[in-house]
KOLPAZA-703001 format. One record per residue: x, y, z of N, C-alpha, C, O in turn; residue in one letter. Coordinates in pm, whole numbers, plus 50000, padded with zeros to 5 digits. Example, Ala and Ser with C-alpha at 12.3 -4.5 7.8 and 13.67 -1.06 7.14 Angstrom:
BEGIN
513194943150780512304955050780513204967050780514244966850846a/512854977550708513674989450714512905000350787513415011450804s/
end
This chain:
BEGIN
493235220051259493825233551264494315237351124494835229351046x/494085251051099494435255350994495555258350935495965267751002x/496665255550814497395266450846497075284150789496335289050704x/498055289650885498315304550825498355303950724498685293350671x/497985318150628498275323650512499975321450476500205316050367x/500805324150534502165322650460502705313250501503915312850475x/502025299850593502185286250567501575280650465502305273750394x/500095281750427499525277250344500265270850179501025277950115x/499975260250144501035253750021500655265749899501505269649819x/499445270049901499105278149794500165288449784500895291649691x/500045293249918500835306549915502745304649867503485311249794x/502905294449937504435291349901504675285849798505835286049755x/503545278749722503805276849571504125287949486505085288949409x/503035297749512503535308949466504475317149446504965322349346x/504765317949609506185328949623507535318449542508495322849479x/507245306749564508595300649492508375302649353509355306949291x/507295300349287507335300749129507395313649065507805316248952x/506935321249152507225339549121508745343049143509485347349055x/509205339949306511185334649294511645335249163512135344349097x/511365322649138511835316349051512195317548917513285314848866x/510715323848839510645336048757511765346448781512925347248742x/511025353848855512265368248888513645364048879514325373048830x/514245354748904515755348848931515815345448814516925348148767x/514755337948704515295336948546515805349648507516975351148474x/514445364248510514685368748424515855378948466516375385348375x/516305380848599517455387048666518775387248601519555396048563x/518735367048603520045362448552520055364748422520895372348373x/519105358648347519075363148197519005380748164519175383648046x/518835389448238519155402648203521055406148202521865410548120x/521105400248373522845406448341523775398548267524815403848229x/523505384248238524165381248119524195385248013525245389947968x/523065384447941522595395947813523505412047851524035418047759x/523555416747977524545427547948525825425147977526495431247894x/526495419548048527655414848037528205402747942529415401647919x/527415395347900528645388247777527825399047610528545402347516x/526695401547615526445403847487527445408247424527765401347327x/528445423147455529035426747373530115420747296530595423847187x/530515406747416531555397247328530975389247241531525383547147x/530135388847264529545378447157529005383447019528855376746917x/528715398747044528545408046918529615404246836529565398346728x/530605408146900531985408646838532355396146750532515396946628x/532505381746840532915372346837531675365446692531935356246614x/530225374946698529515371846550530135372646447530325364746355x/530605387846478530785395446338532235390046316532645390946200x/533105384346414534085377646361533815361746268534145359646151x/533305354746337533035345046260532005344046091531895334346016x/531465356546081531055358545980531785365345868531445365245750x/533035372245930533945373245831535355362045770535965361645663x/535445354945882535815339245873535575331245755536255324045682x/534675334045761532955322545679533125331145564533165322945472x/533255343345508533605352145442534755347245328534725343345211x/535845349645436537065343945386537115332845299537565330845186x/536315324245415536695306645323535615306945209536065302045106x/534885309345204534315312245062534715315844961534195312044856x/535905325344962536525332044866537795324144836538145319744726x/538465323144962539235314044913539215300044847540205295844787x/537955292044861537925279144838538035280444699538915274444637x/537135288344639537635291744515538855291244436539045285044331x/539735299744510540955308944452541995297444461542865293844382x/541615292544589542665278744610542785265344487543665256644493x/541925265944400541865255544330542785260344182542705272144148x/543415253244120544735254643997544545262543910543905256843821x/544765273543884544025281043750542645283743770541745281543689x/542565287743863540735291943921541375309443955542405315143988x/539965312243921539625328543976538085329143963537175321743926x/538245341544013536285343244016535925347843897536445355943821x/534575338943892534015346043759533225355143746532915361043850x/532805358243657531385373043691530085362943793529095365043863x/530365359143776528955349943865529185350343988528415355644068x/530655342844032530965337444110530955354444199530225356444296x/531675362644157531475379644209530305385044208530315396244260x/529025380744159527945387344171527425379944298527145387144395x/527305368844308526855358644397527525368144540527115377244611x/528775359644530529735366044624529195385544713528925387844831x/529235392444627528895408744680527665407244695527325414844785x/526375398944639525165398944704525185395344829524595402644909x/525785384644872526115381544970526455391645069525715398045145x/528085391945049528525403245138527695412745187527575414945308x/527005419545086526245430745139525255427945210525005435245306x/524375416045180523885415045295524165411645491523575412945598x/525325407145443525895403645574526795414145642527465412945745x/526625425745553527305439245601528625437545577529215446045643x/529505430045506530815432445458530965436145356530245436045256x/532415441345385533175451945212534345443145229534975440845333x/534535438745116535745428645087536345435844928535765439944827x/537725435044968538865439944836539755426744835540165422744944x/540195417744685541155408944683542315415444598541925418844486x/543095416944612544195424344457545315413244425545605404644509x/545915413844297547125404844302547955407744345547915416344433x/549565399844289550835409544349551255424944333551925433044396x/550415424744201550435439144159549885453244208550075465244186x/548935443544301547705457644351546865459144297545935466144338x/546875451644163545475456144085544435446644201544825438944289x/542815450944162541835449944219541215435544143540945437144024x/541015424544186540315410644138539285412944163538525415744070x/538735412844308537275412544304537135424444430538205427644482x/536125429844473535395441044561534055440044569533565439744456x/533365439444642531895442844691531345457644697530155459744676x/532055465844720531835477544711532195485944598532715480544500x/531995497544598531845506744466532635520444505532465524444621x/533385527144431533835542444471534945540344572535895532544577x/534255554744688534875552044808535395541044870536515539144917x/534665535844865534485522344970535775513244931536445507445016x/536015512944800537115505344777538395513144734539405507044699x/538305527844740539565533744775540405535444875541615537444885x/539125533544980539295537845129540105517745194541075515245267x/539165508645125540065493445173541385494645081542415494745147x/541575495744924542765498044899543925505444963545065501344943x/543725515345034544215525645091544525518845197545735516845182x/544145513045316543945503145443545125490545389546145486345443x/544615487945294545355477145268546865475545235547705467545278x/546965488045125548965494145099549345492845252550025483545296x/548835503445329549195505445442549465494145523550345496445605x/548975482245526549485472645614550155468245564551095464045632x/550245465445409551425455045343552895464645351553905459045394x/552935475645318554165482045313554625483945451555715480045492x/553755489945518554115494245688553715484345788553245487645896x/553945469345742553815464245777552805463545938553375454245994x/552145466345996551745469546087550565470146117549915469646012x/549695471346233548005471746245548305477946347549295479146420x/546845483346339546665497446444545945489546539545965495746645x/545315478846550543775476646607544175465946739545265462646787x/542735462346772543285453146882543155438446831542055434946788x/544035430746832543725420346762543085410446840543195407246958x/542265405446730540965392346815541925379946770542525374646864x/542175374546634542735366846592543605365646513543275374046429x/544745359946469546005362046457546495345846386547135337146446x/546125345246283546475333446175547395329946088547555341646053x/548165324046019549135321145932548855329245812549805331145736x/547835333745785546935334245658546525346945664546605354745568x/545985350445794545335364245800545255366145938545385357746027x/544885385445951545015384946099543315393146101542915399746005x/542505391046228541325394946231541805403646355542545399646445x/541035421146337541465429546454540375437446450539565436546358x/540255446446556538955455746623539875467746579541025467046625x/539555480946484539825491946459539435501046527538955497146634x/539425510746513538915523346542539335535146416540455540046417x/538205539346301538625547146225538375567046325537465570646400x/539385573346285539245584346352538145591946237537055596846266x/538635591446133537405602646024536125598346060535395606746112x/535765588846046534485579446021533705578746195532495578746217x/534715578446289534155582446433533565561546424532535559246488x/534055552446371533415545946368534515530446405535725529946385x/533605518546465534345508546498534015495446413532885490746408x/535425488746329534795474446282535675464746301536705465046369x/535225456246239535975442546240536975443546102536685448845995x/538085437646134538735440846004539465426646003539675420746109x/539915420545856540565409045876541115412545716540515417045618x/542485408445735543435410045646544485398845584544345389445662x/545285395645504546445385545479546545379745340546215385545237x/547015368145352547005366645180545345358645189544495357545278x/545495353445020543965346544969544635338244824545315343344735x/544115322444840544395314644764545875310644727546665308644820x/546355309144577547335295644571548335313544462549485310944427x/547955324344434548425332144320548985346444436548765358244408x/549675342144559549885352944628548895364144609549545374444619x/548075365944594546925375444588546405379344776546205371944872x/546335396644758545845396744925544375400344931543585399344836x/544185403345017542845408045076542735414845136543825418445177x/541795421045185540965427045310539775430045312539195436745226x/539115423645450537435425745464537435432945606538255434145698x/536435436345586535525448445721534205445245711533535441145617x/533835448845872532385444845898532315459045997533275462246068x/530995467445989531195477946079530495471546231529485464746247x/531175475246300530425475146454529655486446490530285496846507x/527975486646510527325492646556527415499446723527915493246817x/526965509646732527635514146903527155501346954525985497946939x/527975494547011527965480647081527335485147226526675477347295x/527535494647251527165496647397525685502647407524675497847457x/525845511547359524335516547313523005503747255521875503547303x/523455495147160522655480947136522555476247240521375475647276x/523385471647319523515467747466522515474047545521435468947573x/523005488447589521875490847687520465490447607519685482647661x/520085495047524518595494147480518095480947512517115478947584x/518885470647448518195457747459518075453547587517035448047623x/519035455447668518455454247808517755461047876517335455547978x/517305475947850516215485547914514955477847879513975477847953x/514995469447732513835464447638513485449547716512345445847745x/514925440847748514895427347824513975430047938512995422947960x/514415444648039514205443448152512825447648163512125443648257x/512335456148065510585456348070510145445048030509545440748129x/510025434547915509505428147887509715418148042508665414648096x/510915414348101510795407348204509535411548292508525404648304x/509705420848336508905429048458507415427448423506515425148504x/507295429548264506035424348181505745407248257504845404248335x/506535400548217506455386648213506275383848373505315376648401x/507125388848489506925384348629505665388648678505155381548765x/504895401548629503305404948654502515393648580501985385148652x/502355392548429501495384148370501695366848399500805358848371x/503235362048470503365351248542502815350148674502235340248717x/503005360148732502285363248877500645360248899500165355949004x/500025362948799498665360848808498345347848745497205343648768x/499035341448678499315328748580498875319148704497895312248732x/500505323348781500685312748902499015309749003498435299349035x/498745322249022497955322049149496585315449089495945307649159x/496205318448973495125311548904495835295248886495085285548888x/497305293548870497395277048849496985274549006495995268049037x/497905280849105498085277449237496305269949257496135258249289x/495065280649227494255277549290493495260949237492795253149302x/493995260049099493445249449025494285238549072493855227249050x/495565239849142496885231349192496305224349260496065212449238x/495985230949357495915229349549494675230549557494495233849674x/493075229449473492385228949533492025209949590491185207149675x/492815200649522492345188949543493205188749652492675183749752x/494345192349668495225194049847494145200949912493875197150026x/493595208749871492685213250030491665206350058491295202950170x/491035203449925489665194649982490515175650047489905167550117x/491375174650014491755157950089492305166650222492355158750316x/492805182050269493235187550383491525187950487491255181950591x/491035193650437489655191250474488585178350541487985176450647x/488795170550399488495153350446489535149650580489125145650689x/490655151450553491215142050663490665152650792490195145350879x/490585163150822490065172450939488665167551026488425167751147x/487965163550923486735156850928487085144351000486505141351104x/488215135350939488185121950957488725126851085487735128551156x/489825130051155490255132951301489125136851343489325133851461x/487635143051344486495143051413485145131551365483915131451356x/486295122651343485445105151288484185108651216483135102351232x/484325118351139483045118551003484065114350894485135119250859x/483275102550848484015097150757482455097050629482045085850596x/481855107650579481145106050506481475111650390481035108150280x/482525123250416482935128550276484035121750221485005117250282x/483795121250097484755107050016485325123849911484735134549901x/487015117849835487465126349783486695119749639486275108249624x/486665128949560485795121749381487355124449370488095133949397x/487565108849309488955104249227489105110549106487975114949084x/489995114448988489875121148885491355118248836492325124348881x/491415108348741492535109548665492865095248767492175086948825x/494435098148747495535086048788497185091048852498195084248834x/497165102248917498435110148910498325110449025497255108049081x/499755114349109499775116749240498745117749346498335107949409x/498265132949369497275133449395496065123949405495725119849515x/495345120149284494155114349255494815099349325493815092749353x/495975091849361496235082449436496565087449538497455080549588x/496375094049584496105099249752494995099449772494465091649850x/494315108849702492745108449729492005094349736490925092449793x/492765084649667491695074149676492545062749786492085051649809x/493775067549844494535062449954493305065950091492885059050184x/493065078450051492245084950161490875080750198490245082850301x/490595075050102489135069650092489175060950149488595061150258x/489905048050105490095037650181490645036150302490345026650374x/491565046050340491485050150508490725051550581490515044950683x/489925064450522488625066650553487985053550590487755052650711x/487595041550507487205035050490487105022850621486195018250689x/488545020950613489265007850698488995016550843488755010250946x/489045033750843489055033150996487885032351040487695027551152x/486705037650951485865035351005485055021251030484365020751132x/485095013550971485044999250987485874995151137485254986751202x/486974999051190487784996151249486855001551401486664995251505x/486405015451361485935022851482484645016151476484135017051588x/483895010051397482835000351443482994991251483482114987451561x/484174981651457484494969151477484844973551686484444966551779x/485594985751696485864987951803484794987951894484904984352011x/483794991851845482234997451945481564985451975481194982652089x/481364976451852480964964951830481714952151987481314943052060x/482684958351963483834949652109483704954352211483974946852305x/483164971452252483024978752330481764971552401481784970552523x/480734966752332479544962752344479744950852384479284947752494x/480424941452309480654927752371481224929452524480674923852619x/482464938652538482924941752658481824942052747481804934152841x/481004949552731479494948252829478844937452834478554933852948x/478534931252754477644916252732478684906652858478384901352965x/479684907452800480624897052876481064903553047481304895653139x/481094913553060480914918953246478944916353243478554912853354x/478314917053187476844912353202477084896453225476654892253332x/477784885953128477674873153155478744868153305478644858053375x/479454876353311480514876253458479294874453545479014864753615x/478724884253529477764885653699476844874353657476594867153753x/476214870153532475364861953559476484845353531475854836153479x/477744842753557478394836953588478524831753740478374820653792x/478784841853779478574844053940477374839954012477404835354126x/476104842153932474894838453998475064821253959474624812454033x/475684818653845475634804053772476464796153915476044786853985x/477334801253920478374794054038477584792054192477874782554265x/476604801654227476344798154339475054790054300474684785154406x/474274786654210473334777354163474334764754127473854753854098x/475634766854131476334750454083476384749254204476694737454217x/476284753954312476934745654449475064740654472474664729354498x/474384750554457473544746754492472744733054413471804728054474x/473064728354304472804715954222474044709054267473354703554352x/474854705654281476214696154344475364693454441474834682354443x/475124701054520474794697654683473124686154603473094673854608x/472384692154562471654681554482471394669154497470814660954568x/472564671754326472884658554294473824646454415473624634554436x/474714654954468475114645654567473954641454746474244633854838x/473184646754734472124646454810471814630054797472294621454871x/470814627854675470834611954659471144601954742470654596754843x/472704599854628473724589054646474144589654809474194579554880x/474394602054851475054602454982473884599355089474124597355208x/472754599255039471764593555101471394578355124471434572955235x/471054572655017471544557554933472344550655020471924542755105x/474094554954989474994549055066475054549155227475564540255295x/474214564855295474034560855407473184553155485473234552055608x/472254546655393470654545255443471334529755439471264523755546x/472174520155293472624509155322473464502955419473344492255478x/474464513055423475474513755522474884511655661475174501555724x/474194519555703473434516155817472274503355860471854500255972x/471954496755713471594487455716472194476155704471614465455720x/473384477255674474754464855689474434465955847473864457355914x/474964479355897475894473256073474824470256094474944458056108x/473344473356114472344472856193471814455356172471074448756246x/472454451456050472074437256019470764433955993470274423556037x/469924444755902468914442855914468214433655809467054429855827x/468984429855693468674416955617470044407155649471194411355635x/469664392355697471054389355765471444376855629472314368655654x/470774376255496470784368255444471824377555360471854389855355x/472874365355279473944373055189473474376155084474324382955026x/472484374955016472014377654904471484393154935471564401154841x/470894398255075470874410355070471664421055107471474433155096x/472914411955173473874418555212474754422855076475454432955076x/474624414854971475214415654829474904429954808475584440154809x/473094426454780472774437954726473024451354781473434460754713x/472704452054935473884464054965474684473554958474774485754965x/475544458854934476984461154866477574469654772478574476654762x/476274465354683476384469054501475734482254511476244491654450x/474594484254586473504500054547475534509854609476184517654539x/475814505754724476974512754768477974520554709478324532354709x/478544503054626479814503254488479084511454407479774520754367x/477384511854346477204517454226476944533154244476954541554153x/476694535454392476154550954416477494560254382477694569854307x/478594550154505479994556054471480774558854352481364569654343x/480834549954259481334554854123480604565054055481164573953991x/478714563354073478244575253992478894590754046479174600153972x/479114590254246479584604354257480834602354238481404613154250x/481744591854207483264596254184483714603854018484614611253979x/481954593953929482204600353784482404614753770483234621153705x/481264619153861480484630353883481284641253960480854652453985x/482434636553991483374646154064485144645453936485844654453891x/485204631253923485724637053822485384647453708486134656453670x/484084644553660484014654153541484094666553560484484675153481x/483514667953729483294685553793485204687853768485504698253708x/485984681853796487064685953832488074690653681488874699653656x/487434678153599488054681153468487074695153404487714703453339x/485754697053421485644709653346485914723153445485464733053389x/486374725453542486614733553641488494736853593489024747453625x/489364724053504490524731353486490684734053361491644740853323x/489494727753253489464737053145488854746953098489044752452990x/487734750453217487514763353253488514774453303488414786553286x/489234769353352489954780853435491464780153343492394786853388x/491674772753225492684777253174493614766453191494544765853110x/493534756253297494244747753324495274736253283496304731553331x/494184733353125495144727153056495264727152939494444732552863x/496104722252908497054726152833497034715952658497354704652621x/496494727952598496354720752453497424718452360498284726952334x/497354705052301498484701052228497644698652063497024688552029x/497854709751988497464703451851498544693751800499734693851833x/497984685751721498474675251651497854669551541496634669651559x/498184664051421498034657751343497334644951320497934636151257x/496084642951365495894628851369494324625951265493544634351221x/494314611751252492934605451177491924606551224491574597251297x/491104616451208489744617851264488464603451254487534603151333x/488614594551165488024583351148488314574251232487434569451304x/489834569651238490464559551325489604567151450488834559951512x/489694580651488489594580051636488224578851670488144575451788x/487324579951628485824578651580485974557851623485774552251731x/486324552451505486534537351555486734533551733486064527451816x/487954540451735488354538951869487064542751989486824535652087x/486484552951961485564555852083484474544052043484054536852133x/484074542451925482924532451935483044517951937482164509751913x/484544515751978484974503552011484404503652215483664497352290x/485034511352216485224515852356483484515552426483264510952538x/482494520652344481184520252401480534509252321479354509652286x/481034503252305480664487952232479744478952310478694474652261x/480194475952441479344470252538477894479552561476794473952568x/478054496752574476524504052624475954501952497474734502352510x/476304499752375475384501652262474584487952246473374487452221x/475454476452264474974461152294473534462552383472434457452361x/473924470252477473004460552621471854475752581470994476052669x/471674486152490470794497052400470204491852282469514498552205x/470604475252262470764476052140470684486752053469564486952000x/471274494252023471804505151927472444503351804473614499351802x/471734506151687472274503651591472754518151541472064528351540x/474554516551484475304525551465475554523051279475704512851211x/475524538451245476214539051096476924548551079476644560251105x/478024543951028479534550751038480044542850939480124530550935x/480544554750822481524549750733483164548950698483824554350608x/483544539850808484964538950817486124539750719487284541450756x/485714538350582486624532450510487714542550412488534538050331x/487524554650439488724563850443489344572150554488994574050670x/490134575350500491254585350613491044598950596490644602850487x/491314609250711490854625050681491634625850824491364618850921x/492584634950819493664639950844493344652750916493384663050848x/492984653851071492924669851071493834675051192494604666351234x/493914689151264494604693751352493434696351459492254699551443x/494254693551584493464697251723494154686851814495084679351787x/493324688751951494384677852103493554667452051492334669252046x/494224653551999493464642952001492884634652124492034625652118x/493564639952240492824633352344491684639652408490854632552464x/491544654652407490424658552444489224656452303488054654152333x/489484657152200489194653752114488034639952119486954636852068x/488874635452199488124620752213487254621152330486244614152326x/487514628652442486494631352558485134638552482483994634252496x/485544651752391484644651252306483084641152239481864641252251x/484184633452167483184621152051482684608752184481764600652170x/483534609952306482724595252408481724607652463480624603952419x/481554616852515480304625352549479414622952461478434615652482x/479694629852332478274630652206478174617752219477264616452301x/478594605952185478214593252180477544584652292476594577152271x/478214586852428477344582852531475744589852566474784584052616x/475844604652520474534613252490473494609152414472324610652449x/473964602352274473074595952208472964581752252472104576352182x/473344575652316473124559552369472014566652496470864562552487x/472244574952589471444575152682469654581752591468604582252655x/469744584852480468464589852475468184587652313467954595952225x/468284571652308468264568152133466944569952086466734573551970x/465804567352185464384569552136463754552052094464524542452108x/462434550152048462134540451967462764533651810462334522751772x/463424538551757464424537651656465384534451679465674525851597x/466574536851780467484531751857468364529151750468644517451723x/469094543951650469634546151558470914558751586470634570351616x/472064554451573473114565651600473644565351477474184554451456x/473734576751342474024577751256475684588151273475484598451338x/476724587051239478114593751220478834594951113479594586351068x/478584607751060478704611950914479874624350959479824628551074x/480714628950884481154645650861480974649650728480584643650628x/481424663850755481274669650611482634679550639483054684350744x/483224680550472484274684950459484104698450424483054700650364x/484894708850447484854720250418485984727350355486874720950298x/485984737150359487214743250275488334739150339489294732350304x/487884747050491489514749350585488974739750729489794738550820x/488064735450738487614725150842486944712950851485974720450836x/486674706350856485724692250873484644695050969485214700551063x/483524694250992482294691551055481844676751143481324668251071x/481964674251242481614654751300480434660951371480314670751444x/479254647751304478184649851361477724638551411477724628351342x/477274638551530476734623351596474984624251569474514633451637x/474074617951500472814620351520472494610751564473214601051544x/471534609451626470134600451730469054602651708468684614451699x/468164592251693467014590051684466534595351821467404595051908x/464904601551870464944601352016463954615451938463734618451820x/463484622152088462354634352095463134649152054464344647752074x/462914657652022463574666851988463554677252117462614678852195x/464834683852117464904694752254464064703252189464014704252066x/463184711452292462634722052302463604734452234464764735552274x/463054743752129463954748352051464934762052197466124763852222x/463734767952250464484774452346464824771552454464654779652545x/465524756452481466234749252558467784744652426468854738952447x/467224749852307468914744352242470294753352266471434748952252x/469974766452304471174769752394471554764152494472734760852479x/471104760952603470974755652726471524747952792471944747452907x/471464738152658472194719152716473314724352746473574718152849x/474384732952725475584735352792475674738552898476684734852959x/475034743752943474994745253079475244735953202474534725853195x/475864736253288476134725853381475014727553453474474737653498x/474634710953457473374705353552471724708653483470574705753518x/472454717653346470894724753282470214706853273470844696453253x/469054708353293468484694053242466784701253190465954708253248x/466864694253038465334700152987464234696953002463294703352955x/464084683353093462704678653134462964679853325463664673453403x/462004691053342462204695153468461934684253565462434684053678x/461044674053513460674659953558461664655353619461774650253730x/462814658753491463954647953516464124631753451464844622553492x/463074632453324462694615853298463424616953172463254608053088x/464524630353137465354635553034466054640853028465784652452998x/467524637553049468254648253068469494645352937469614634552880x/470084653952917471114657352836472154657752845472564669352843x/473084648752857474514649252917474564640353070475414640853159x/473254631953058473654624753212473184632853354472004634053385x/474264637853430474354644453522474194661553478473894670653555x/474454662553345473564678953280475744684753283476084696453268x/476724673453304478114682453278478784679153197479834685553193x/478594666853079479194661252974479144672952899480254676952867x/477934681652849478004686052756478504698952794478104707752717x/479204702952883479534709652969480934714952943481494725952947x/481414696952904482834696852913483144701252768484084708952750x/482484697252674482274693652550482434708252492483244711052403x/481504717852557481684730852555482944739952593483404750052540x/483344732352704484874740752735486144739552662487054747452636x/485804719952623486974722852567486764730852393487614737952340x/485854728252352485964729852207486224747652192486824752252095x/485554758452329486364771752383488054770052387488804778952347x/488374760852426489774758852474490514762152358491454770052366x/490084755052217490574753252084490344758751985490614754851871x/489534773952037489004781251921488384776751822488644781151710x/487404766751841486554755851753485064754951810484914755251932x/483564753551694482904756851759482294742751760482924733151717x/480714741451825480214730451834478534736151859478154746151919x/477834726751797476764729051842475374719851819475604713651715x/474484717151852473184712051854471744714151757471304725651748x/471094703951691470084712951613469174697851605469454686151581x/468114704451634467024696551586466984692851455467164701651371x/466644674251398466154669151257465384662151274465184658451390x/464504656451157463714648351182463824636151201464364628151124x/463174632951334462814620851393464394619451483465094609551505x/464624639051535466204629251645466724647251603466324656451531x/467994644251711468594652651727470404652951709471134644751765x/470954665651610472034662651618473074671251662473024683551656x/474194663351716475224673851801476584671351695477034661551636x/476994687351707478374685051580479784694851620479564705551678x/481064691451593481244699551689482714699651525482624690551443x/483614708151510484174715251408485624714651444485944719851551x/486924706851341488004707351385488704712251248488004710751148x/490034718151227490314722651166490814710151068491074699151117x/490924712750922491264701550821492664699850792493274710350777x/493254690350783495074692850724494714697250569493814697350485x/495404698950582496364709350439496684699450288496364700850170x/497474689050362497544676550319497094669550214497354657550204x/
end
């Protein structure tokens, strides 16, 4: 949405800097008419001041007076600065004057008059030990000055100077009829100033007003061109990278939107997986529960009465039963770390030592495989994860490669270190999986030789488990064909350490 014209920043830049203007030249007009005339005054006083001490600095010094120089200097002066100055001694005679004729009959004349009649007509500005400075009014002359009078130097000698005041009021108004056009001049030729800056101001505010309009309708293709290093131009390139991050963000979102589908797609074909697990359970327990009933019935029935076959029996019985008790444990353990059940404890432990430990532990299946194992024990590597599922882990991969070592009958156990993780890889000698069966082996009961004269994980749920938990731990794992064997590797995070 747009804004209005007298929301718009252009527009209110304007009206404030045009304000703003007008209010200079407002204030600066009625000051100029209300103090000017004191300050006229308060000039021409201090320039007869300045007057004074000039003359006197002179006169003040022991046997000093002015010389022809010092009086030519002096009345060049004066006259330019518009004063008439008379000094006389005690006598009245005349020392020095700036003026000629009249001019110095008319201050002589001024001057008797204050010394004898003691008195001033005028209004007085200043009022000194020395001299008094006052505002006249001559009646002949129709005219107004500054007048300053008293003694001068160290020889009782007096003075008097005058400065004329021009119609003070009349200077006044002109210069302000003159202030107030040239202002009125200045708020038009500022006025158009502004609106030409305004547009050069605010056009990079409108085009980043624009971009972001775009970006609220997720076109993120127009980028602001950066220029310079100033406010602005770090917005504009704030904006870019907004631009930037959201749109990345709104892909990353779609991208999840999509997975969201894949994963209600793998739900239902979850669902089909679950009623194909009952239907392989029922299976696999088919067998054994067959086995044990077929002996069982051949115990009571007594149909070998010798103990040697009653042994054997015995044993197909004991051995059917543990394979389905394995086989129900494991269903039960990946059924609660499927469903969330338990409960991971990272910890700190030796990934080597625990490596030892499991291949202590399958020490006897590798014997009676003869299986020859290489594993280099002889340092320590420190990482994080549950060390006990950890280890259900490395006895799966390891019992995986004992059940299918091949003609070579070689289990090689190497890792590799990484920045922020370690890599454990179990390899085996043995036939290589079918490449589009290497997703697969996770699968519960998946088995890749439909024969059955090959399977992967035993009962097809080791690698099953292997899969859930390493989900459990945000850690991945996986399978790849090498030559002459196959290897499974599965990824734990590294200590710091």
């Amino acid at each position: 949405m747009k804004p209005g014209i007298i929301h718009s920043i252009r527009t209110r830049l304007v009206i404030m800097l045009v304000g703003f203007t007008t209010l200079s030249v407002v204030a600066s007009w009625f000051i100029n008419k209300t103090f000017m005339g004191s300050y006229y005054i308060e000039s021409k006083t201090t320039d007869l001041i300045e007057a004074y001490q000039s003359v006197n600095k002179i006169l003040e010094q022991e046997d000093s007076y002015l010389t022809y120089t010092q009086k030519k200097e002096l009345a060049s002066k004066f006259e330019t600065e518009g004063i008439s100055a008379l000094v006389v001694d005690s006598d009245l005679s005349v020392t020095f004057s700036s003026g000629f004729g009249i001019t110095n009959e008319l201050l002589l004349t001024r001057l008797k008059d204050i010394l004898f009649n003691n008195t001033t007509s005028g209004e007085v500005i200043k009022n000194e030990e020395h001299y008094v400075v006052q505002k006249i009014y001559e009646e002949d002359s129709k005219r107004e000055y500054i007048e300053m009078c008293g003694q001068i130097g160290q020889d009782n000698e007096f003075f008097i100077m005058r400065s004329s005041l021009e119609s003070i009021s009349g200077v006044v108004e002109t210069a302000n009829q003159f202030y107030l056009r040239v202002g009125l001049l200045i708020i038009g030729l500022g006025t158009v100033a502004m609106l030409i800056f305004s547009i050069r101001f605010t056009k990079p505010m409108l085009k980043l007003e624009e971009i972001s309009q775009k970006m609220c309708n997720l076109d993120f293709d127009v980028k602001y061109d950066v220029k310079g290093n100033d406010e602005v131009a770090i917005l504009g390139r704030n904006m870019n990278q907004l631009s930037e991050t959201l749109e990345k963000t709104i892909s990353e979102l779609k991208s999840a939107n999509n997975k969201l589908q894949t994963d209600i797609q793998k739900k239902t074909e979850i669902d089909e997986m679950r009623k194909e697990f009952l239907s392989n359970v029922s299976h696999e327990l088919k067998t054994p529960i067959a086995l044990i009933q077929g002996y069982a019935e051949g115990l009571k029935e007594s149909v070998n009465d010798d103990a040697e076959s009653r042994d054997f029996y015995c044993d197909v019985i004991i051995d059917e039963s543990a394979k389905m008790n394995k086989m129900v444990q494991k269903l039960l353990t990946l059924n609660q770390i499927e469903f969330g059940n338990n409960y991971v404890e990272m910890e700190r432990f030796d990934i080597i030592a625990l490596i030892d430990e499991v291949l202590n532990q399958s020490n006897i299946l590798l014997q009676e495989k003869n299986a020859e194992v290489f594993f280099d024990n002889q340092t320590q590597l420190y990482v994080w994860a549950d060390e006990f599922q950890i280890e259900e882990v490395l006895t799966n991969y390891i019992s995986n490669a004992i059940h299918h070592l091949g003609f070579a009958k070689k289990i090689w156990i190497f890792l590799e270190e990484k920045e922020k993780i370690v890599r454990v890889n179990v390899y085996n000698t043995g036939n290589h999986i079918p490449e589009e069966d290497l997703d697969k082996v996770w699968i519960k009961f998946y088995k890749v030789d439909k024969a059955r004269t090959r399977e992967y994980g035993g009962s097809g749920i080791g690698l099953s488990i292997v899969k859930a938990i390493m989900d459990s731990m945000n850690m991945q794992c996986g399978v790849e064909n090498r030559e002459e064997g196959v290897n499974f590797w599965f990824e734990v995070e590294k200590d710091k350490n």
